[in-house]
C-alpha positions in Angstrom: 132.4 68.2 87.6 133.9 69.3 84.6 134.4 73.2 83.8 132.0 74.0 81.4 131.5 77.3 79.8 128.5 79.4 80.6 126.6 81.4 78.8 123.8 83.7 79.9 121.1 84.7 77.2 119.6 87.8 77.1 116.7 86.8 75.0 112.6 87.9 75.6 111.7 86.5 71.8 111.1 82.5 73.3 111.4 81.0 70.3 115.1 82.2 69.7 116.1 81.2 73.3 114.6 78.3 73.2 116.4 77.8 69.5 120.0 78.5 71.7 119.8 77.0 74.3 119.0 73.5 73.0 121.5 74.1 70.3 124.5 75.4 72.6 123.3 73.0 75.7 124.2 69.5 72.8 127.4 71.8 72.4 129.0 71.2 75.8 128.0 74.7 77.1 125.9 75.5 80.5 123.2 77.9 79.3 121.3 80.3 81.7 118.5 82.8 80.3 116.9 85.9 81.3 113.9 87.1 79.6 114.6 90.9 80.8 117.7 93.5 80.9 117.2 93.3 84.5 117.3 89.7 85.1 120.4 89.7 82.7 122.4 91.8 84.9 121.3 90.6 88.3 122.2 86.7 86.9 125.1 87.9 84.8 126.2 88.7 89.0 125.0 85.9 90.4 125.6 82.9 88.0 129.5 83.9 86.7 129.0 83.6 82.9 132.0 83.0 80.8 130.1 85.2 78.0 127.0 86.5 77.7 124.5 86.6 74.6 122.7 90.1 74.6 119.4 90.6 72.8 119.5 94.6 71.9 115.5 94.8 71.8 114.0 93.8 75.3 111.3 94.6 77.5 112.2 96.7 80.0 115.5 98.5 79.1 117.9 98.2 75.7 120.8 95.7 75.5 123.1 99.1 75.4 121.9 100.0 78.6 122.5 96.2 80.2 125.8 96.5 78.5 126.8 99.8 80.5 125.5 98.8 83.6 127.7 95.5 83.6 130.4 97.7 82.5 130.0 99.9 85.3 131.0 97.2 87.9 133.5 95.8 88.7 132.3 92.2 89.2 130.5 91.9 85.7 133.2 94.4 83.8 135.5 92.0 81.5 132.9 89.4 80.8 132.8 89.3 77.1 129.4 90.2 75.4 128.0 89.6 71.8 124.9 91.7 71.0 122.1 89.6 68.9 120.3 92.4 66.7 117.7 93.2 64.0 119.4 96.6 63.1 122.1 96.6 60.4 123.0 99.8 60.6 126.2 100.9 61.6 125.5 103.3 63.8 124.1 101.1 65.7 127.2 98.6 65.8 129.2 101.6 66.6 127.6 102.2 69.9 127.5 98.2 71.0 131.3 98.3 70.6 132.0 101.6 72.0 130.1 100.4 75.0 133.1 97.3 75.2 130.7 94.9 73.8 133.3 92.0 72.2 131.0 91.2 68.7 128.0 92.3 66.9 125.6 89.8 65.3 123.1 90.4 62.9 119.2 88.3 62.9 118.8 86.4 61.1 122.2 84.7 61.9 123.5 81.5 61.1 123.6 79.5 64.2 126.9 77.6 63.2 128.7 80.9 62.5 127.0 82.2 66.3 128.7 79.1 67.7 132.2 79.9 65.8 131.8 83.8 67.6 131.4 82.7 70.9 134.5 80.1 70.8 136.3 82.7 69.2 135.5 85.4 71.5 136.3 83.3 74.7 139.4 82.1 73.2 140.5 85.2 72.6 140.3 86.9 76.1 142.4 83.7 77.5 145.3 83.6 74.7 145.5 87.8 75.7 146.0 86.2 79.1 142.5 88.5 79.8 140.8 85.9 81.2 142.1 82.6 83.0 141.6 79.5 81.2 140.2 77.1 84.4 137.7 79.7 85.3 137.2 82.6 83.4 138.1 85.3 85.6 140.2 88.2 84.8 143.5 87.8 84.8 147.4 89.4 84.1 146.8 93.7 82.7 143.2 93.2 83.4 144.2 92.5 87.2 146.6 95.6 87.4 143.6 97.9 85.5 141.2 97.1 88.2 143.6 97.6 90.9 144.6 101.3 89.4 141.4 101.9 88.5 140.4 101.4 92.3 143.2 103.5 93.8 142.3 106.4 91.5 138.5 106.3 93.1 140.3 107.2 96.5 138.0 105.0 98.4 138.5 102.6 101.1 139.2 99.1 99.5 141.0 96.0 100.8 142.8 93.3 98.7 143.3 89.7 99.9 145.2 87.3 97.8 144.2 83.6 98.5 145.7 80.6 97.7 144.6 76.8 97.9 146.9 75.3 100.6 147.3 71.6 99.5 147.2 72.7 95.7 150.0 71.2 95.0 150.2 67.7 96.8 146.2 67.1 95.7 147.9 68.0 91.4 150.4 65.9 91.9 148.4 62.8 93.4 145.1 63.5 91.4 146.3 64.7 87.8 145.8 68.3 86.1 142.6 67.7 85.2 141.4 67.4 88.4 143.0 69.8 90.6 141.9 72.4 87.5 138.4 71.5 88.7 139.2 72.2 91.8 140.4 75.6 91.0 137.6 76.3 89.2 135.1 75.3 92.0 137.0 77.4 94.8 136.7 80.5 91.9 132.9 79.5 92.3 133.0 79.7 95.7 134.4 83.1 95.9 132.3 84.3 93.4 129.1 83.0 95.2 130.3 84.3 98.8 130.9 88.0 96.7 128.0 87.8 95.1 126.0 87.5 97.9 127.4 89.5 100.5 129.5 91.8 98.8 129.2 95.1 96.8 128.9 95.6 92.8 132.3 97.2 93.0 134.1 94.3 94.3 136.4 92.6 92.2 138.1 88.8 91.7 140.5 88.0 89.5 143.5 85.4 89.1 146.9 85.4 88.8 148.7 82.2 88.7 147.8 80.3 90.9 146.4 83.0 93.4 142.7 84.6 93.9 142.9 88.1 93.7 139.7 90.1 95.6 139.4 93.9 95.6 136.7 94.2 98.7 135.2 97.6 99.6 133.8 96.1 102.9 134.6 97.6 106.0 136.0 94.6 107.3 137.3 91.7 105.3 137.3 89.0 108.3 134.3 87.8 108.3 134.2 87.5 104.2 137.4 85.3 104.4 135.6 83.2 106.8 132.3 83.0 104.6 134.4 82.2 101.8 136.4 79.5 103.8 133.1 77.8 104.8 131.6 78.0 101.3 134.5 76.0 100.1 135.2 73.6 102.7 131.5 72.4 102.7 132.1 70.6 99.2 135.8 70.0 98.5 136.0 66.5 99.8 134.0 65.6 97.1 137.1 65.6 94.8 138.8 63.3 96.6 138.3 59.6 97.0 136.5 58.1 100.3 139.2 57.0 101.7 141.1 60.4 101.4 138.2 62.5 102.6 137.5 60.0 105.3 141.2 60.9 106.4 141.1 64.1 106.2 143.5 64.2 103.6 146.3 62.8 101.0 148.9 60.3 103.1 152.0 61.0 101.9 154.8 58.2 101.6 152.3 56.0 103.5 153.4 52.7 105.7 157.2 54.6 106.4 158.8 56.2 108.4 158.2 59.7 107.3 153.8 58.9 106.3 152.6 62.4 105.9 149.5 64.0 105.9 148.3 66.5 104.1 144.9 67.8 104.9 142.0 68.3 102.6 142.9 71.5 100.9 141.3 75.1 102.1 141.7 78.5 100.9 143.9 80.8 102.6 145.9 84.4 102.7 148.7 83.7 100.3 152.3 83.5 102.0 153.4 84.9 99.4 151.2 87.6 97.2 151.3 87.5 93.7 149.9 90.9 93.5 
């Protein structure tokens, strides 16, 4: 259940993806590809990417234009991008990066210095507290820029800030390690829920140890509840079968005071981070 990082290859040469994906799949990293601009953005959406790999030559549309499009929303907007290229010329480096793209590669590349990019360009966004170590998402300025940035568009939003009731109690049982899992499958879980039912404007980030969601829904209800379900249906897998059977950790079991804690469950924050 470890967090691995993602990457999603923008690739239609199958030789080179198939080259990358073997090489950064024995490298600890989940690979998805798209073989089109169009498939890049739609899974760049869908399958939360903790960097994507963007071919500048493809089928149907140019990396540049893949690279605007996911800069125009805000649920694809601060994931890092390194453009793979035949063209040298600066010119054409010039645009990648004005577009917010985070590195600029040149084919033929050397695949160990590729590998050294991508570390370094993930790295980077988290130690400039851009992007949260345990799941990728946005995080610190980049959470106040997308709230500003939606307030200066003057239309309707709503922000919810959720918290993992439980957090705590399960860290303190369970160890770091696990409760970071955790965290990073109840990021998946929002992600998936805004994905799927939400709008390309809609936003999640995370500050501490808080979810952040810009929403441009009418009604927010009935996505808290979606997202609720999504993570209920597989948290008790991170607990033992005697705790999930429970419902929960017991606390100072066999005394006086046994406590129980139930299985944790995303909820409004008591107290708002942002």
């Amino acid at each position: 259940m470890a967090n691995r990082n993602r990457l999603l290859l923008i690739e239609d040469d199958f030789d080179v993806a198939e080259m990358l994906l073997m090489y950064f799949q024995t490298h600890q990293y989940d690979v998805v590809h798209a073989e089109s601009g169009q498939m890049g953005i739609e899974l760049a959406r869908t399958r939360f990417p903790t960097l994507v790999l963007l071919d500048v030559m493809l089928p149907d549309m140019d990396g540049y234009e893949v690279c605007l499009q996911m800069r125009q929303s805000a649920f694809t907007r601060y994931i890092p991008v390194i453009f793979l290229t035949q063209r040298d010329e600066r010119a054409s480096k010039v645009r990648g990066l004005e577009l917010g793209a985070d590195d600029y590669i040149t084919k033929p590349f050397d695949i160990d210095e590729l590998r050294l990019r991508v570390q370094g360009s993930i790295k980077r966004a988290t130690r400039e507290s851009l992007h949260e170590a345990r799941t990728g998402l946005p995080t610190g300025p980049l959470i106040d820029e997308e709230i500003e940035r939606t307030k200066l568009e003057e239309k309707p939003f709503q922000q919810l800030t959720l918290e993992l009731a439980g957090f705590q109690a399960y860290r303190e049982v369970y160890g770091f390690m696990a409760a970071d899992e955790v965290f990073g499958y109840a990021a998946r879980a929002i992600q998936t829920i805004l994905s799927q039912q939400g709008t390309p404007n809609d936003f999640v980030g995370v500050r501490d140890n808080q979810f952040v969601i810009l929403s441009h829904l009418a009604t927010s209800i009935d996505l808290l509840k979606t997202i609720q379900a999504e993570f209920n249906q597989g948290v008790a897998a991170f607990y033992s079968y005697q705790d999930a059977e429970r419902g929960g950790l017991s606390i100072k079991a066999g005394g006086d005071d046994e406590q129980l804690i139930p299985l944790m469950s995303l909820t409004p924050a008591t107290d708002p981070e942002a």
